[in-house]
N, C-alpha and C positions, 0 to 999 in steps of 0.2 A: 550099277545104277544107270539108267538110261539120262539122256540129257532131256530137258524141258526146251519146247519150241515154241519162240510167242506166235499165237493164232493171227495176227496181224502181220506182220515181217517175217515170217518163218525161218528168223535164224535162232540161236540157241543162247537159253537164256543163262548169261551166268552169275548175277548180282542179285538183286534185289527181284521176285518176282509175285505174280497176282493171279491167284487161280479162281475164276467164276466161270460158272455154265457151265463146267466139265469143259475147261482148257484155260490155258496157264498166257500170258500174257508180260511183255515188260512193262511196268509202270506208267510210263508215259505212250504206250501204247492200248492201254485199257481206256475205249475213247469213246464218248457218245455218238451213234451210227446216223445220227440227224445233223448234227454241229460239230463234231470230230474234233470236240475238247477232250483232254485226259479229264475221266471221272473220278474225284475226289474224297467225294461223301463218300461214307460206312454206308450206305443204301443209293440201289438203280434201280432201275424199273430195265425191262424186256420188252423188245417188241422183234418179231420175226427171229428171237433167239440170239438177238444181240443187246448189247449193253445201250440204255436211253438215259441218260441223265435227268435229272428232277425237273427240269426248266422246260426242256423239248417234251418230256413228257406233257407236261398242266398244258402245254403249248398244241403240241400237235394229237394227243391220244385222248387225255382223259375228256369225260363228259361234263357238263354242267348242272349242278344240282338246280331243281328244279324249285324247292324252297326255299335258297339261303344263295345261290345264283354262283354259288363258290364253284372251285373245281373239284372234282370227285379224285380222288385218289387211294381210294379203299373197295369196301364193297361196295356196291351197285344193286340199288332197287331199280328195277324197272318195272313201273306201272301206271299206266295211263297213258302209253304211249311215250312216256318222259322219266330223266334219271332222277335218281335221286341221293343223297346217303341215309343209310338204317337211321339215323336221328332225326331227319328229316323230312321222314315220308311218316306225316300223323296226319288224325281225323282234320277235317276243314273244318266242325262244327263245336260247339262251345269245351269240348272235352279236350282237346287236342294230346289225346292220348298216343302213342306212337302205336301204326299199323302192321310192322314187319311181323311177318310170321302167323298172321290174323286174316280173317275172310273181313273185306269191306266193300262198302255201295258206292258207287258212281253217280253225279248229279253234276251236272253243268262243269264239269272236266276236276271235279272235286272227289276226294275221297271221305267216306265216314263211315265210320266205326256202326254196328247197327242201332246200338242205342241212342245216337243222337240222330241217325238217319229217321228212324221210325217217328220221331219227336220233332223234326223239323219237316220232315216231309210225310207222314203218312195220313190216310184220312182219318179224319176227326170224326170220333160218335158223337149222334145227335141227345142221347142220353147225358155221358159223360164228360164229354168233349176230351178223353183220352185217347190217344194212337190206336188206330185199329189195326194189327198187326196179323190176323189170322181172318179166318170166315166171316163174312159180314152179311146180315139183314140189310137187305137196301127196300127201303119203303116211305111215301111220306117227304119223297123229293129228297132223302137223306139216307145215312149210314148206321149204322147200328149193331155195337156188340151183343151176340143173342142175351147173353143178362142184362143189358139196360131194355130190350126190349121189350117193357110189360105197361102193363096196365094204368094208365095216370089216375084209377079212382084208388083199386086196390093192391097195386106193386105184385101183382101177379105176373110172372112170363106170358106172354101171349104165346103161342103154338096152334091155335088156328090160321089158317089162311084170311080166314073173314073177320075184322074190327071195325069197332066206330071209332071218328076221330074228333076230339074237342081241344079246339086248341092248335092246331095242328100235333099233338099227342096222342096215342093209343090208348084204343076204350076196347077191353075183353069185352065181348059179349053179355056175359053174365050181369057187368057194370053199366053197359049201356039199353039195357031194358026196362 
């Protein structure tokens, strides 16, 4: 049986020993590579493939979430330029549904989910005052989903080019002779 050699002291270990990283360690030599305290905790963090204790890490490595202003010590969203944690990173607008793993919109350094995106920021039909979210009629100084755009006598679609208008609203042809 070969003997164990702590990675720190290189002499041979014969007591009590601590194996992490793929190498063996005496106790009091398994130490934080920032503070060069013996690490204690059942858990260390790694950095450059040496042992970081929990303090030096929130201290020197991890990032700051960008909702909750904590330190990040897990997974990492990054989007919008800024960290985050997976619980953390939700829509800005009424739903505050969480984002991870989702496609969402950008708006003044905010994220949203698309249904509240479409609902707070998209144009308004001048018919329905609903999100115009696809193809839009622009006529009339306004917007318009092709089904509100019809007729103000008889709720018919307009699809000619040519109308009269009453009201500032759509007169079909047919209605305005």
């Amino acid at each position: 049986m070969s003997e164990s050699v702590c990675h720190r002291c290189n002499e041979v270990i014969t007591q009590r020993i601590i194996t992490a990283l793929g190498k063996t360690w005496h106790p009091e030599h398994f130490a934080c590579k920032d503070c060069q305290k013996p690490i204690e905790e059942a858990t260390f963090n790694i950095q450059e493939g040496e042992p970081v204790c929990s303090k030096c890490f929130v201290t020197n490595y991890s990032g700051t979430c960008q909702g909750c202003h904590k330190p990040i010590l897990e997974r990492t969203i990054k989007a919008l330029g800024k960290t985050w944690h997976e619980e953390c990173f939700c829509c800005g607008g009424p739903c505050h549904k969480p984002l991870v793993g989702t496609s969402f919109y950008e708006r003044d350094g905010k994220a949203f989910c698309k249904a509240d995106f479409e609902e707070l920021f998209a144009a308004r039909c001048a018919g329905c005052s609903k999100p115009i979210t696809e193809n839009a009629i622009v006529a009339l100084d306004a917007k318009w989903h092709r089904d509100c755009f019809k007729c103000k006598k008889c709720s018919n679609p307009i699809t000619a080019s040519t109308f009269a208008v009453e009201e500032n609203r759509p007169v079909c042809t047919d209605c305005s002779a």
